[in-house]
C-alpha atoms as an extended CHARMM CRD file, in Angstrom:
* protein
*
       208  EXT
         1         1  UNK       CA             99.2450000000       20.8780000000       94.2970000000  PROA      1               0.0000000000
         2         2  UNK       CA            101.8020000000       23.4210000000       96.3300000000  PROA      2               0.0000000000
         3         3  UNK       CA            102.1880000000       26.6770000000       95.5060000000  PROA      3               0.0000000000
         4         4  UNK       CA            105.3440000000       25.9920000000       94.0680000000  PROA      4               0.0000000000
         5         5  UNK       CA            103.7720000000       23.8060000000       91.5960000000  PROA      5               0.0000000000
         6         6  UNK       CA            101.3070000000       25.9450000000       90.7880000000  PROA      6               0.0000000000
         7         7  UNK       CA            103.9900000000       29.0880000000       89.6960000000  PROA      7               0.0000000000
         8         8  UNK       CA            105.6980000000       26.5090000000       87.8120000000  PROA      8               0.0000000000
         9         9  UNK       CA            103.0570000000       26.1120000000       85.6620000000  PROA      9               0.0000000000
        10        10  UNK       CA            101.9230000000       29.8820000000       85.5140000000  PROA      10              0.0000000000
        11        11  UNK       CA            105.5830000000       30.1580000000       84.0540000000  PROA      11              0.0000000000
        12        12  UNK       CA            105.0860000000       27.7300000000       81.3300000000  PROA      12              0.0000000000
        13        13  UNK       CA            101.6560000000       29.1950000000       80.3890000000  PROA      13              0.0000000000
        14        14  UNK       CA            103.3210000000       32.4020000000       79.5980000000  PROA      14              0.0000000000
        15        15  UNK       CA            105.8770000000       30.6960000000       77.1540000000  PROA      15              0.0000000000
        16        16  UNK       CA            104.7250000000       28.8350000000       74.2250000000  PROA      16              0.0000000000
        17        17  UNK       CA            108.0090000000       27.8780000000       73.6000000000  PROA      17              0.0000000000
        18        18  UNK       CA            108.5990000000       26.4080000000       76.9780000000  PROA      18              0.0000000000
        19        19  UNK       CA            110.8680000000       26.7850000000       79.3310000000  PROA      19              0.0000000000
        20        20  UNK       CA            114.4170000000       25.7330000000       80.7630000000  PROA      20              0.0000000000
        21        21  UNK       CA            115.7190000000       24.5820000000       83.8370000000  PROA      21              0.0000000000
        22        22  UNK       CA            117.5840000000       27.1720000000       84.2020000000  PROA      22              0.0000000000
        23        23  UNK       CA            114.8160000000       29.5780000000       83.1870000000  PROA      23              0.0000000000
        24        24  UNK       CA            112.2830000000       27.9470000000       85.9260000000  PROA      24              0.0000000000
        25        25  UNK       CA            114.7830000000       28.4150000000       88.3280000000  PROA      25              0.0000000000
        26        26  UNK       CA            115.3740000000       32.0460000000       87.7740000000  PROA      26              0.0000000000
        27        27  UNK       CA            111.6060000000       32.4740000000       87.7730000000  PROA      27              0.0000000000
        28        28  UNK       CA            110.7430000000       30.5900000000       90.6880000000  PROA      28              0.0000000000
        29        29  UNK       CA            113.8330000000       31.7090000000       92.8870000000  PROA      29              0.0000000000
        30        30  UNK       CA            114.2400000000       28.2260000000       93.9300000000  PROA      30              0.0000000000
        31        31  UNK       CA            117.3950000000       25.4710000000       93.1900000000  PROA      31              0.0000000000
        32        32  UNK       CA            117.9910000000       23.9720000000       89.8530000000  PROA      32              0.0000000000
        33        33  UNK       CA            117.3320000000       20.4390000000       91.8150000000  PROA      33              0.0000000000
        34        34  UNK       CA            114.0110000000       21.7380000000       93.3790000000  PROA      34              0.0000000000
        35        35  UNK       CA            113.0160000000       22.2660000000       90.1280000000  PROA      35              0.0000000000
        36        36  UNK       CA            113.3010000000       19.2340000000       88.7100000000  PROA      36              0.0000000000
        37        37  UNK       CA            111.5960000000       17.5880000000       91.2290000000  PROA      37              0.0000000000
        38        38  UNK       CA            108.4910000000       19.5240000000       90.8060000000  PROA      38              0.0000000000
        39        39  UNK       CA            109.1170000000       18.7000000000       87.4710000000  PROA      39              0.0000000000
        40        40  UNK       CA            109.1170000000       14.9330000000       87.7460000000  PROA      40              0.0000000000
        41        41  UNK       CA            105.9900000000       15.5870000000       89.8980000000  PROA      41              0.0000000000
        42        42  UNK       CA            104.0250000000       17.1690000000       87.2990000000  PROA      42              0.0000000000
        43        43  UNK       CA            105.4360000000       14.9890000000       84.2940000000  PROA      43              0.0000000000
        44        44  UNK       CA            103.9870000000       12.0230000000       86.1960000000  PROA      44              0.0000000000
        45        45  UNK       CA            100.6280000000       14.0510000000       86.8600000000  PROA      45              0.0000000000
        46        46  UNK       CA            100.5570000000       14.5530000000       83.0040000000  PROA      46              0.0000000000
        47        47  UNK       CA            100.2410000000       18.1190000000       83.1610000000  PROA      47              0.0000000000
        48        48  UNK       CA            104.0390000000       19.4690000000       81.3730000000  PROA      48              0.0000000000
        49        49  UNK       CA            106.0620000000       17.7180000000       79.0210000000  PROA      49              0.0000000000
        50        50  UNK       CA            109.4330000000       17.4390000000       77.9760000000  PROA      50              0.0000000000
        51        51  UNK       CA            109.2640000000       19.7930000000       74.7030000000  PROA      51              0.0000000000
        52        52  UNK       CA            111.6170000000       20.8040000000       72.1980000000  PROA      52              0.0000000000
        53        53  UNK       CA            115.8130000000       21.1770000000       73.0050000000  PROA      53              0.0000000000
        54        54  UNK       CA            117.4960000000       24.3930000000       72.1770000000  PROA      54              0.0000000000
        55        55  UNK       CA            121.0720000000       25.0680000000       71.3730000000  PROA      55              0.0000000000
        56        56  UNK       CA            122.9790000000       26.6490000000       74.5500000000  PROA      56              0.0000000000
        57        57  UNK       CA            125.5160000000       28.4850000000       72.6680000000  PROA      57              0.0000000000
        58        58  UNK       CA            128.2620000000       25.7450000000       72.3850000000  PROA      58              0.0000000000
        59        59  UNK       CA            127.2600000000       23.4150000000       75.1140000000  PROA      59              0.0000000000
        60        60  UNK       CA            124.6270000000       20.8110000000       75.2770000000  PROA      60              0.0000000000
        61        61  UNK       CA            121.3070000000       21.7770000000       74.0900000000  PROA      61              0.0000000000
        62        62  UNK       CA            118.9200000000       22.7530000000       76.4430000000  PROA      62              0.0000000000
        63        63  UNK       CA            115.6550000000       20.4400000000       77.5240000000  PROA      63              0.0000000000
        64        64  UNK       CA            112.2230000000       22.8460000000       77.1400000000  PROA      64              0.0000000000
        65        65  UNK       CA            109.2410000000       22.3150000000       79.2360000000  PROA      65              0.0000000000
        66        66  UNK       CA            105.7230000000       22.7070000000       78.4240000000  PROA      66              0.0000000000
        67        67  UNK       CA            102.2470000000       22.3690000000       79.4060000000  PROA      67              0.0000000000
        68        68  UNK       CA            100.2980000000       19.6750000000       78.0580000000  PROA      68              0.0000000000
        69        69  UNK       CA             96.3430000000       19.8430000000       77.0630000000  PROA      69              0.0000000000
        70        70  UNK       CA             95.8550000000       18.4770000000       80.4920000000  PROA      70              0.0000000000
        71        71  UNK       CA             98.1940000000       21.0210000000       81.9300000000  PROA      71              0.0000000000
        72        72  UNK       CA             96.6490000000       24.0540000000       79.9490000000  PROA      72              0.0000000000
        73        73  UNK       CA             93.2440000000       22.9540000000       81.2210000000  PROA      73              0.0000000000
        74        74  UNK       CA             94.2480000000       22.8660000000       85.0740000000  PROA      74              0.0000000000
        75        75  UNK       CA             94.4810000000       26.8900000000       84.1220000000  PROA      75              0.0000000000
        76        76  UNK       CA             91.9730000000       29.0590000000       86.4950000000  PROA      76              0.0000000000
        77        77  UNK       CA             89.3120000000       29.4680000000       84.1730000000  PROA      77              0.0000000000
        78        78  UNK       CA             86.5380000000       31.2760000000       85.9540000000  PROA      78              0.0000000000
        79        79  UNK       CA             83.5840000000       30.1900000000       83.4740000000  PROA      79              0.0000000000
        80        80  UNK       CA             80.8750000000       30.4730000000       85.9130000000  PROA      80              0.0000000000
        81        81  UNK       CA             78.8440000000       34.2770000000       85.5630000000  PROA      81              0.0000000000
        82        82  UNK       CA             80.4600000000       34.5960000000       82.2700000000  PROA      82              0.0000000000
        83        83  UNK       CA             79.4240000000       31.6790000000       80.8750000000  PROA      83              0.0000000000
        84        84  UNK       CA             75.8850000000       31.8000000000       82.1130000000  PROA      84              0.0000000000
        85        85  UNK       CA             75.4850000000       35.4060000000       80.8470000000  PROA      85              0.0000000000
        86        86  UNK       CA             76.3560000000       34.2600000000       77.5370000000  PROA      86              0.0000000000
        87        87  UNK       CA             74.1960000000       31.2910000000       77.4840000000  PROA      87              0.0000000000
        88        88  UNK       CA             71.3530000000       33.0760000000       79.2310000000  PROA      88              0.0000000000
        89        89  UNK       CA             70.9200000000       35.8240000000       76.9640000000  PROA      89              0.0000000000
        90        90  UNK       CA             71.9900000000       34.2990000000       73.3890000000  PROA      90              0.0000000000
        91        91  UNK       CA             69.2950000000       31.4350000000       74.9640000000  PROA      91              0.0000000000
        92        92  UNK       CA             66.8360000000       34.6470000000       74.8430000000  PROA      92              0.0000000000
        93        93  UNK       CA             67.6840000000       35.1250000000       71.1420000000  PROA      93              0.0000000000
        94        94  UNK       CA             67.9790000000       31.8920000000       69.3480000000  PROA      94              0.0000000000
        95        95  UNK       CA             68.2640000000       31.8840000000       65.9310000000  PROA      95              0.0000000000
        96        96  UNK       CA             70.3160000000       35.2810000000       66.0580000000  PROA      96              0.0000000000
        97        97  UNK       CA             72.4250000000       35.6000000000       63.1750000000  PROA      97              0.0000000000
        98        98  UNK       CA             75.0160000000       38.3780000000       63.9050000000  PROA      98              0.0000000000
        99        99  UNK       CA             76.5310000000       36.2610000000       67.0450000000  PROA      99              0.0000000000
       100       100  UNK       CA             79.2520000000       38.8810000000       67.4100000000  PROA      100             0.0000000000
       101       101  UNK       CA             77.5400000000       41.4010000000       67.4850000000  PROA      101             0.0000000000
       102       102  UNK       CA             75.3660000000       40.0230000000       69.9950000000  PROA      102             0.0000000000
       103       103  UNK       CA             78.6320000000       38.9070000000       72.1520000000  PROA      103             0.0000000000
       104       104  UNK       CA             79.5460000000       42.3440000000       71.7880000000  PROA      104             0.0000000000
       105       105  UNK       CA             76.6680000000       43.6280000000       73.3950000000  PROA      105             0.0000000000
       106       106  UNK       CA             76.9590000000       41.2260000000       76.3260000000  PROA      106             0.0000000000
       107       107  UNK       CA             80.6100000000       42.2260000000       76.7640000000  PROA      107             0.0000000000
       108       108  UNK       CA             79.4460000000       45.6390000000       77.3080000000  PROA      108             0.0000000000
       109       109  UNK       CA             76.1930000000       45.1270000000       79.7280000000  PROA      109             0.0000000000
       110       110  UNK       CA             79.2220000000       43.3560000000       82.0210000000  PROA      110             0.0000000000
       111       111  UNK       CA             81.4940000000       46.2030000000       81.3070000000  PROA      111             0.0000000000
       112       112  UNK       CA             78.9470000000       48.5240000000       82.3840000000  PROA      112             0.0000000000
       113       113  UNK       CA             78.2850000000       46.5320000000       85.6810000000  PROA      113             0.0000000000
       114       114  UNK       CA             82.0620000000       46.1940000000       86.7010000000  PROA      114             0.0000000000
       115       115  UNK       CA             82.4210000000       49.8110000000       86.1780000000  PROA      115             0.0000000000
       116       116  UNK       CA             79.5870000000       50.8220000000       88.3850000000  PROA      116             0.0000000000
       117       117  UNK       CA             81.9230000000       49.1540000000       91.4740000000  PROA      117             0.0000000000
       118       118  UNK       CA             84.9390000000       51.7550000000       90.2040000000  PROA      118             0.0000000000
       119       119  UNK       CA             83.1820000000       55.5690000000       90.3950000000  PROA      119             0.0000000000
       120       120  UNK       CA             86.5700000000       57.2030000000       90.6800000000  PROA      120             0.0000000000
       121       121  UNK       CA             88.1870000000       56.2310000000       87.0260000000  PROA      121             0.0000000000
       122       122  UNK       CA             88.6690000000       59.3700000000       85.2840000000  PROA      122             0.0000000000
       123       123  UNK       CA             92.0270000000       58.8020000000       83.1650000000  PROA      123             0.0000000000
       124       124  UNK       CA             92.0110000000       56.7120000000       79.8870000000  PROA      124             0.0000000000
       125       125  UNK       CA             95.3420000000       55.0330000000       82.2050000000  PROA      125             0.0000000000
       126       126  UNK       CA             93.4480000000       54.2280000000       85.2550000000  PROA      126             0.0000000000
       127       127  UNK       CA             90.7730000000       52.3300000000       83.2080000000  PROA      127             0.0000000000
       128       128  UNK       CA             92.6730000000       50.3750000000       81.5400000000  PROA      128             0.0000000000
       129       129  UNK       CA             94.9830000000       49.2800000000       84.4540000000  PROA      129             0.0000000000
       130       130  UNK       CA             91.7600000000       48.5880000000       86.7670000000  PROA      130             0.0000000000
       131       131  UNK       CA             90.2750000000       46.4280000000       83.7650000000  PROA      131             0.0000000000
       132       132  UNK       CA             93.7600000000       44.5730000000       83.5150000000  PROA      132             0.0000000000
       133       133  UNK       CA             93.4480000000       44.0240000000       86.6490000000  PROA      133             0.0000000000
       134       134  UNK       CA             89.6330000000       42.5690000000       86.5180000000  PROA      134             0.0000000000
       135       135  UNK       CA             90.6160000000       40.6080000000       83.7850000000  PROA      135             0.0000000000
       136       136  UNK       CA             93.3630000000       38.6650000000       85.9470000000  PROA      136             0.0000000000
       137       137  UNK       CA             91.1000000000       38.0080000000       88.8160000000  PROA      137             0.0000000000
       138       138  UNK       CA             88.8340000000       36.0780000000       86.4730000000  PROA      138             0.0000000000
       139       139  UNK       CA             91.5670000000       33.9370000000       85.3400000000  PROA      139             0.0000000000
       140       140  UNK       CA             92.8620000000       35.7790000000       82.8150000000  PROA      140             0.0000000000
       141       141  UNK       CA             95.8670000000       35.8080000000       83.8640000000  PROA      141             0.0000000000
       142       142  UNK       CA             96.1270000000       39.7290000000       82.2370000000  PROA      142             0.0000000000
       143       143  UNK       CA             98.5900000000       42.4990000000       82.5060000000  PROA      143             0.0000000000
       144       144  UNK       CA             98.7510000000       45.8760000000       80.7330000000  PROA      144             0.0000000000
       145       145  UNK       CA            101.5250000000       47.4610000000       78.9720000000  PROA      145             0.0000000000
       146       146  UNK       CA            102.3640000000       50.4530000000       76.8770000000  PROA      146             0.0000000000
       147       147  UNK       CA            103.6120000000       50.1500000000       73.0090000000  PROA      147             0.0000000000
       148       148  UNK       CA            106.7760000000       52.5700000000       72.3900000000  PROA      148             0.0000000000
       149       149  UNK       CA            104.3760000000       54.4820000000       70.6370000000  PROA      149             0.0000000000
       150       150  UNK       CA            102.1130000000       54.8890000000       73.9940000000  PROA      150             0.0000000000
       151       151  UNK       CA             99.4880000000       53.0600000000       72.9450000000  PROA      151             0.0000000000
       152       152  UNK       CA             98.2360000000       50.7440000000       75.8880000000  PROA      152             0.0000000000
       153       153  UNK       CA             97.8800000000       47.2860000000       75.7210000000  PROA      153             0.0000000000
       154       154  UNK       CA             96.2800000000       43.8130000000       77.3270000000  PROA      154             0.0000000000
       155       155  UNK       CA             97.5490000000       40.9600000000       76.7850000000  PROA      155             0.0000000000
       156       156  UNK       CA             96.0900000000       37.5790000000       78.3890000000  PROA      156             0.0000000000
       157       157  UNK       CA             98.0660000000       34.2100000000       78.0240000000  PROA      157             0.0000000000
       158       158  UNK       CA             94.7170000000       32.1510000000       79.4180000000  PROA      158             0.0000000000
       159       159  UNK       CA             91.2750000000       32.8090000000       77.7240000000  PROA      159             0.0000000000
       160       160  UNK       CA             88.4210000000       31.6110000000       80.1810000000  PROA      160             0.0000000000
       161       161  UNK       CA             86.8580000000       30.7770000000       76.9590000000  PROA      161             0.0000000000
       162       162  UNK       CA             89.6540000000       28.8030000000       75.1100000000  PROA      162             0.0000000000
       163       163  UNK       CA             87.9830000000       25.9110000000       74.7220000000  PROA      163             0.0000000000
       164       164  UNK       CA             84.3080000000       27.6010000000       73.5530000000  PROA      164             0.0000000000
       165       165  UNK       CA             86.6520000000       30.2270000000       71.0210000000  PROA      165             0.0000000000
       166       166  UNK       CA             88.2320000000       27.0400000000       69.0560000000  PROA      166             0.0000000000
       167       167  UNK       CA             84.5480000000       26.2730000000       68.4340000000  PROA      167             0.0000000000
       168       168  UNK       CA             83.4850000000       29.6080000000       67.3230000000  PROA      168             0.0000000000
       169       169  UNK       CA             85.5150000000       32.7180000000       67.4160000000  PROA      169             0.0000000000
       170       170  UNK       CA             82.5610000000       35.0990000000       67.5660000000  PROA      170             0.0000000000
       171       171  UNK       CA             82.5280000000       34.6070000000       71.6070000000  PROA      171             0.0000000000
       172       172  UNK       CA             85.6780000000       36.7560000000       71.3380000000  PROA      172             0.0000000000
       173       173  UNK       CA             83.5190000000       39.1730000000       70.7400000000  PROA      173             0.0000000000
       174       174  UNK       CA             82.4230000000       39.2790000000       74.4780000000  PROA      174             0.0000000000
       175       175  UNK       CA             85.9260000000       40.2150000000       75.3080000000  PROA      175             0.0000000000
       176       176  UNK       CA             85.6480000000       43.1390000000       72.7850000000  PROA      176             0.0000000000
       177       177  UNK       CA             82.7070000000       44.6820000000       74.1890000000  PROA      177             0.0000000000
       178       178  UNK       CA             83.9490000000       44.4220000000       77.8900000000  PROA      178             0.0000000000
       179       179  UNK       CA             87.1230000000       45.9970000000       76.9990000000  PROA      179             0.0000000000
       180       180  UNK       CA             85.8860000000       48.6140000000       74.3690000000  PROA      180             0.0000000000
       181       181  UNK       CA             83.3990000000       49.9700000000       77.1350000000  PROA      181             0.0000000000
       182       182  UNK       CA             85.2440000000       49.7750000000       80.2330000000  PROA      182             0.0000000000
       183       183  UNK       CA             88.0880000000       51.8070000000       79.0880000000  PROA      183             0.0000000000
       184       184  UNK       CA             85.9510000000       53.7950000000       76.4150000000  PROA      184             0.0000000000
       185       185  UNK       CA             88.3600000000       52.4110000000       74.0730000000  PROA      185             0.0000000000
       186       186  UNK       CA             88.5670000000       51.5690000000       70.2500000000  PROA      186             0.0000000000
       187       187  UNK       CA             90.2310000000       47.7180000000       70.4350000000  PROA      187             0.0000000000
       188       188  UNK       CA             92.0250000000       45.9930000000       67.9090000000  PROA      188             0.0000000000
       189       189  UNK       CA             92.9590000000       42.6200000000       68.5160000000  PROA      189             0.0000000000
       190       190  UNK       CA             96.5300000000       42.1970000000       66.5700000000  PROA      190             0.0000000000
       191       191  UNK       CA             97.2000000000       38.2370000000       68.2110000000  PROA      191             0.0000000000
       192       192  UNK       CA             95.0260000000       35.2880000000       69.4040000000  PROA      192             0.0000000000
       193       193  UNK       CA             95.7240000000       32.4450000000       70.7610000000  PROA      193             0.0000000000
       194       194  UNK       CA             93.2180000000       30.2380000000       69.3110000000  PROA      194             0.0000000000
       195       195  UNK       CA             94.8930000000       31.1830000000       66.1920000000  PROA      195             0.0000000000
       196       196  UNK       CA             98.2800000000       30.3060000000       66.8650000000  PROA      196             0.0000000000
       197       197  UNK       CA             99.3690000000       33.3920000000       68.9200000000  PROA      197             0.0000000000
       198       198  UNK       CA            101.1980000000       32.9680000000       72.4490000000  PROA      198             0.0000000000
       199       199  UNK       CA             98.7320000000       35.7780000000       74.6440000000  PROA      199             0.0000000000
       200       200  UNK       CA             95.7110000000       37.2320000000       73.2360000000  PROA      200             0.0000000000
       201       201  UNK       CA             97.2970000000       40.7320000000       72.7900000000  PROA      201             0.0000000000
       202       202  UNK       CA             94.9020000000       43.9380000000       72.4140000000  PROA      202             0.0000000000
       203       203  UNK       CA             95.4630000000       47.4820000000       71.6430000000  PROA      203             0.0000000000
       204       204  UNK       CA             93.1680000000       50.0500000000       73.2780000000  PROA      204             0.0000000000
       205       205  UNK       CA             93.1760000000       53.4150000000       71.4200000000  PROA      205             0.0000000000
       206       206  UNK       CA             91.2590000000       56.2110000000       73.4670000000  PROA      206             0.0000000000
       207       207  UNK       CA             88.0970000000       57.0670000000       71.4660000000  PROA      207             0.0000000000
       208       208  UNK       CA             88.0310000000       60.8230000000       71.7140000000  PROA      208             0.0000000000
């Protein structure tokens, strides 16, 4: 798959919607024509769709784009450490009952270890940018933001554990924990995309 390709489909995994080719085209700085092609690439692949039309003010309604189950699953997903602390350590435990608390826990033992490799994060700012950060180099695909009100934010359009979440939404938990200690943060999670949402969006509230 070329790098073009690859963008393309970044794009449509940050729109549930889907998107136009219009939109693609703005996003990938490339021709209206080049996108289609990549588009009739990936159609035959099986990995986007041809989605839902939308009215273009007048004109002829406009042809949306989306991933597929295939597509969504092509996402980097880096399972690997993560899922092998989980498995290791809840392995330790069978039989526990409080699950999310015990994700929890886990998400904070790897928060602790990250932040061991970043000595020099003092502000409440800097934490949660570096974890943002983190986050997106394990497939993430995460970005921080501020609420009008200041409060900072993460949101994360590709869970690298989608598929175990639909099962049971107590691993979530291990996302909680990470984020709660790294940035000594109270989180709320106010959208999930297991439940519906289009990102996994989280609000970090300094704790002192």
């Amino acid at each position: 798959m070329g790098e073009r390709q690859k963008q393309l489909l970044k794009l449509l995994r940050g729109s549930k919607p889907g998107l136009s080719v219009d939109e693609l085209s703005k996003g990938l700085e490339i021709t209206r024509n080049a996108v289609r092609q990549h588009l009739a690439s990936l159609e035959a692949a099986g990995l986007i769709a041809a989605g839902p039309t939308r009215p273009s003010g007048g004109g002829r309604p406009q042809q949306l784009y989306i991933l597929t189950e295939l597509g969504k699953e092509m996402s980097p997903r880096q399972y690997s450490w993560l899922a092998q602390l989980v498995v290791a350590s809840v392995g330790r435990e069978e039989g526990v009952e409080d699950m999310g608390k015990r994700m929890k826990e886990i998400g904070a033992n790897v928060a602790h270890q990250i932040r061991n490799q970043y000595p020099g994060l003092t502000t409440h700012k800097e934490k949660v940018e570096k974890l943002a950060e983190v986050m997106d180099q394990l497939g993430y695909n995460a970005r921080n933001a501020m609420l009008p009100g200041g409060e900072a934010v993460i949101e994360a359009d590709n869970c690298v554990f989608h598929t175990m979440a639909k099962k049971d939404l107590e691993i979530c938990y291990l996302d909680r924990g990470l984020m709660e200690t790294f940035t000594d943060s109270k989180v709320e999670q106010n959208e999930c995309m297991v439940r519906g949402g289009n990102v996994c969006r989280f609000k970090l509230k300094p704790k002192d």
